[in-house]
N, C-alpha and C positions, 0 to 999 in steps of 0.2 A: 306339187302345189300345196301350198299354206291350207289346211282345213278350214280357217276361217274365209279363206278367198276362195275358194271350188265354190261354194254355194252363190254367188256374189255372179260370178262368174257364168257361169250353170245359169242365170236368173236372164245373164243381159245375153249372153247367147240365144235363148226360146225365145226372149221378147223382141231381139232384131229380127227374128224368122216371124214373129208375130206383124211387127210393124210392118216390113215389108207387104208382107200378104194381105194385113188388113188394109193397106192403101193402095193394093192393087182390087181390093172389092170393094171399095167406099170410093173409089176414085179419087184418090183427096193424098195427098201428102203427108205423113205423121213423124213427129217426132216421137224418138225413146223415149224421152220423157211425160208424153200423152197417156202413150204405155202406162208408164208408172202411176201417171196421177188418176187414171181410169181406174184402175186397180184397183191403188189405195184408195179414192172413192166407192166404187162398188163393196168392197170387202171390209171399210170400216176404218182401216190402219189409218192413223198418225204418220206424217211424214219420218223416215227413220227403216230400220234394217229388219225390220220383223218381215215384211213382204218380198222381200231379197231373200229371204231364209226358207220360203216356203218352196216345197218341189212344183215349178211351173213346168210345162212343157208348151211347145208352142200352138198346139193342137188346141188346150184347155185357156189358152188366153184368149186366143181366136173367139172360141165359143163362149166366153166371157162375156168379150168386147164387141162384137159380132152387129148387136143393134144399139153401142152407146153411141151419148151424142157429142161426136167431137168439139162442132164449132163451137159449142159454149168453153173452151181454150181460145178461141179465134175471135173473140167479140166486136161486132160490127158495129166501129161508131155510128153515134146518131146525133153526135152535137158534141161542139167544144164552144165552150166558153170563157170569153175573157172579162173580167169584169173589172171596171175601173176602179175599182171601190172596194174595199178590202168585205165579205160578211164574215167570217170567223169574228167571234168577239173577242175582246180583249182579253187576257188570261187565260182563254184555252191554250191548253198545251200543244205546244206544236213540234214537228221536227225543227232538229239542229241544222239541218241541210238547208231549211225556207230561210233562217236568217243567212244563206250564202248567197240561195239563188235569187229570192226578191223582198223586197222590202214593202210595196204597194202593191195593190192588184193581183190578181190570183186567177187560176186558168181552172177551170172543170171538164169533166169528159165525162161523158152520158154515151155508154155502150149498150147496143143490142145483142141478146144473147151473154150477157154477164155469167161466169161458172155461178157464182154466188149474189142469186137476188136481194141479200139482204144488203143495206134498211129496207128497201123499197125496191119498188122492178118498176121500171128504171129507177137508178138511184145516180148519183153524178162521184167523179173520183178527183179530188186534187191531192193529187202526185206527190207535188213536193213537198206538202205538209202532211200527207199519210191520211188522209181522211176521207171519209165517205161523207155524202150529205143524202139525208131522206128526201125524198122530191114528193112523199106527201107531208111531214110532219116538221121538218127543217131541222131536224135532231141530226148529231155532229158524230162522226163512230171513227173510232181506231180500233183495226177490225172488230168487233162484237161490243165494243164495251163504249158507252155514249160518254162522250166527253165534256161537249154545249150542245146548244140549242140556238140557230138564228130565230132573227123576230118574225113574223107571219108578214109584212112589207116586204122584206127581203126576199122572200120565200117566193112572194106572187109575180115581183118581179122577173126571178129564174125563171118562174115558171111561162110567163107571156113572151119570152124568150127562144121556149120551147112549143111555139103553136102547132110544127106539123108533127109532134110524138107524139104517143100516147102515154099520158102520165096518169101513176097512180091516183086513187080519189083524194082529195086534199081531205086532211083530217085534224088542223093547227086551228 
């Protein structure tokens, strides 16, 4: 076998023995790929082949993984919304994709358990344009980096939308 591929190898072999075993203790079903993103989460890694390279056994993933917390991979909606009315403002950048799928109106999804609370916990996701919205401050994110801002009307609207969540303190 390729020396570049044993290690590659070696990595998803310990970690199928890991998966298995840890969703026979958590009762819960996992993907390989939880595996990996637990991992790379715990241990710091960037997506990429540095944590493939490392000597795993499946013993020492186990004991890794043992008390993370999966379901923030599995995040429990807590609301989608359709909105008649476009808020992204005009001039924010948007994906190539939204001018296929729609031209008016725009869908959000407010997850419980999000991996990644940022802007905000809850924060809302539209999809097709790749944007986060802050559900306290109406600031606009493609992942980490703010793009707009809606107006604080828009905002409160979302937000009476959302009576039975708990949303962040408003801070707009």
């Amino acid at each position: 076998m390729n020396e570049e591929v044993e290690p590659i190898a070696a990595f998803l072999r310990e970690a199928e023995i890991a998966r298995q075993k840890l969703g026979e203790k958590l009762s819960t079903t996992l993907r390989l790929g939880d595996i990996e993103d637990a991992l790379l989460e715990l241990e710091g890694f960037e997506k990429g082949p540095d944590l493939l390279y490392r000597s795993w056994a499946a013993g020492d993933i186990i004991d890794r993984l043992e008390g993370f917390d999966f379901s923030k991979f599995y995040p429990e909606a807590l609301a989608v919304l359709d909105l008649p009315d476009p808020i992204v403002p005009p001039g924010t950048r948007r994906s190539l994709e939204e001018r296929i799928v729609k031209i008016s109106g725009e869908r959000w999804h407010i997850h419980k358990n999000d991996a990644d609370p940022f802007p905000s916990n809850p924060h809302a996701h539209n999809y097709e344009d790749g944007l986060k919205l802050s559900l306290a401050d109406g600031g606009l994110y493609r992942k980490k980096e703010r793009v707009s801002k809606i107006d604080r009307k828009k905002l409160l609207e979302i937000r009476s939308r959302l009576k039975d969540i708990q949303l962040p303190d408003l801070t707009i």
